[in-house]
N, C-alpha and C positions, 0 to 999 in steps of 0.2 A: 582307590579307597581313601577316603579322607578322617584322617587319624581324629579323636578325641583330644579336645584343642586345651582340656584340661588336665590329662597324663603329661606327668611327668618321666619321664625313660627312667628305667636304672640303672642302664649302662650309658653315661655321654662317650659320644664320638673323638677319641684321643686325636684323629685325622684331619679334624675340622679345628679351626680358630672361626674368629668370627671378627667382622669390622665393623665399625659404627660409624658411618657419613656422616661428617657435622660440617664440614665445610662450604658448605654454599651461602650464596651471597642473596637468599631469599629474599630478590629482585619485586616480585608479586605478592609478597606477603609485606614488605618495608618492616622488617623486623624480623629480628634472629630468630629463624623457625624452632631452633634447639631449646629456646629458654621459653618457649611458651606452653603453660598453664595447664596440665590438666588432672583433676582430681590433689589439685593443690599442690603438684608436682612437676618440674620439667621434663618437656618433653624426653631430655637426653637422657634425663635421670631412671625413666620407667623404662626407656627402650637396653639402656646399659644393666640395668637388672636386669631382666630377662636372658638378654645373652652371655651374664654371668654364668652361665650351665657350661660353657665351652671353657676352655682350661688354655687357650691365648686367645688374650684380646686386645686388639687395637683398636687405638683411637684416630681418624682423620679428619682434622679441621681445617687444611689447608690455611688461609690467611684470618679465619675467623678466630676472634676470643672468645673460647668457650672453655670449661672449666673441665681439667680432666678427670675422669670417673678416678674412684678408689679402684687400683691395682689393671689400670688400664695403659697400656704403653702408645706413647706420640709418634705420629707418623707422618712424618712431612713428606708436603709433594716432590716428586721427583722434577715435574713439569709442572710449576704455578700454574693458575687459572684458566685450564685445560674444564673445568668441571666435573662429572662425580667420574666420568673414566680415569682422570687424573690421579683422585683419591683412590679408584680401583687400582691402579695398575700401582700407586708407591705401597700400598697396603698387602698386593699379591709380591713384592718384588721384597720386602720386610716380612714376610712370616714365615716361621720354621713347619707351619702347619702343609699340606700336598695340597688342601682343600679350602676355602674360605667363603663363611655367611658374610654376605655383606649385606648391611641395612642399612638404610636414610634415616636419618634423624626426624622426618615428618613421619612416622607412623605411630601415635599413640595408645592405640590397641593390639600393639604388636603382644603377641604370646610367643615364648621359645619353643612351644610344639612345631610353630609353621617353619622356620629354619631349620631345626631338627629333621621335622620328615624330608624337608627339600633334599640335606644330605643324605637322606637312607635311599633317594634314587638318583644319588651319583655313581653308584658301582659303573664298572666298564669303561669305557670309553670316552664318556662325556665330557665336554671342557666346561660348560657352563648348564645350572640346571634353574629354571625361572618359572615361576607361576603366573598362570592366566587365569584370568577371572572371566566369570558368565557371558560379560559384555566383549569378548576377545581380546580384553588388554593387557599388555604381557608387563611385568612387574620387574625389570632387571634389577631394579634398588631396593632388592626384597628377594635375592635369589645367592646361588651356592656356586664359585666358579675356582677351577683347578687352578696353581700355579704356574702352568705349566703357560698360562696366556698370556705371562710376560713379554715376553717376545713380540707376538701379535699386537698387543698395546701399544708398546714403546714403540714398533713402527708406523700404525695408525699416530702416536701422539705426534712424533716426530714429523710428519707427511704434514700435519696442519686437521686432521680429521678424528675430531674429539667426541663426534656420535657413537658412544654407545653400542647401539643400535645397527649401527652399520659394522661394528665389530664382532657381533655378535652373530650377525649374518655369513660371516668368513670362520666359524668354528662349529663344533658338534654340538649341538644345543639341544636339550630337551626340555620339550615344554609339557609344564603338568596341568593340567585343569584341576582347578580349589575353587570350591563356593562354600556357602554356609560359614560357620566360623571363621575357615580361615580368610576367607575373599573376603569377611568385617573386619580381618585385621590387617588387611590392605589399603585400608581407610587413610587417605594421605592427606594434607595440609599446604595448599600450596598458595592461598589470597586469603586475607581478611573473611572474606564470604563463604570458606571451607570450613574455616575455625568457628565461625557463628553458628554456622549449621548443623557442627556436630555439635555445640554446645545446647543447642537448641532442641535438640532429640536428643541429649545426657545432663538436663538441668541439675545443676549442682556441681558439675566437673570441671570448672573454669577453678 
C-alpha cells in the first residue's frame, strides 16, 4: 500500500534518525549537486527540512564544503573516499538511533512520507529496507538500514569493496515496490542533462 505522500504522521519514529548524503564528488554533474537550485532553494536545504521530522540528524559530507543544516550534527568518514557506503557506514557507526533514513543529497522532491513509510516496514528482522520503482531500480540512497551493519561495512570497506550493492546482497534486505508519488520523489540529479530536464517539466523551479 503506498501511503499519502502528503500526511504528515503524528507519531514520528523515536527509533529512526536520519542521514543526509552530501558527500560526493558529483563527478557527472561538475558541480556540487548539494548546492544546486531548486524552487530558489538548495538542494540540501529542502531535502534537510523534510527529514527534520526525525529527532537525530546527521549530516555526511565527507571531504565536501557544504554548509551544515541548523541543528544537524557532522559526521566524518571513518574511511575517506570509499563513497556513499563510506558515508553509510561512519553515519550508522555515529547514531544513537538502532534504525537510519539515509538520503542523497540529489533528490529534490524528496517528501518525508517516503522515509517514514520505508521505516514502518523495518519491523522484524531486516538489516536494510530500499525502494524499487516500476522500472526495477532499487534506490539504496533513499532507503532505511539497521545499525547493526556496521560490522559488514567496515569489513567490505576494509577488503577494498566500496559497492553498495554488493553489501547489500550479503544481508536481509527487503525490497518495497513505490510508484506514483513516491517513485516522483526518487527523481535524482546526476549530469547537467537531469537537472535541465527536470527544470524543463517544473518551469520556474531553477
Amino acid at each position: 500500500m503506498i501511503h499519502d505522500s502528503k500526511k504528515t504522521p503524528d507519531v514520528l519514529p523515536p527509533k529512526c534518525g536520519a542521514l543526509l548524503l552530501a558527500g560526493g564528488k558529483s563527478r557527472r554533474m561538475g558541480a556540487d549537486k548539494a548546492g544546486l537550485l531548486w524552487n530558489g532553494q538548495p538542494f540540501v536545504a529542502l531535502i534537510a527540512r523534510q527529514l527534520a521530522v526525525f529527532e537525530e540528524r546527521l549530516f555526511s559530507v565527507g571531504a565536501a564544503r557544504v554548509p551544515l543544516p541548523p541543528a544537524w550534527r557532522s559526521v566524518a568518514d571513518v574511511y575517506p573516499d570509499c563513497g556513499p557506503m563510506g558515508g553509510l557506514h561512519a553515519g550508522l557507526s555515529a547514531c544513537r538511533s538502532p534504525y537510519l533514513a539515509a538520503v542523497s543529497c540529489d533528490l529534490p522532491l524528496l517528501e518525508s512520507s517516503l522515509p517514514l513509510h520505508l521505516f514502518s516496514l523495518a519491523c522484524g528482522d531486516w538489516d536494510a529496507v530500499v525502494p524499487v520503482t516500476p522500472d526495477g531500480r532499487m534506490h539504496p540512497l533513499c532507503a532505511v538500514y539497521r545499525k547493526d551493519l556496521v560490522p559488514l561495512m567496515e569489513a567490505r570497506l576494509k577488503a577494498g569493496n566500496y559497492r553498495l550493492m554488493d553489501a547489500l546482497a550479503s544481508c536481509r534486505l527487503r525490497r518495497v515496490p513505490v510508484d506514483g508519488a513516491f517513485a516522483r520523489m526518487l527523481t535524482n540529479v546526476n549530469t547537467p542533462e537531469d537537472y535541465q530536464a527536470m527544470l524543463a517539466k517544473n518551469p520556474g523551479y531553477a
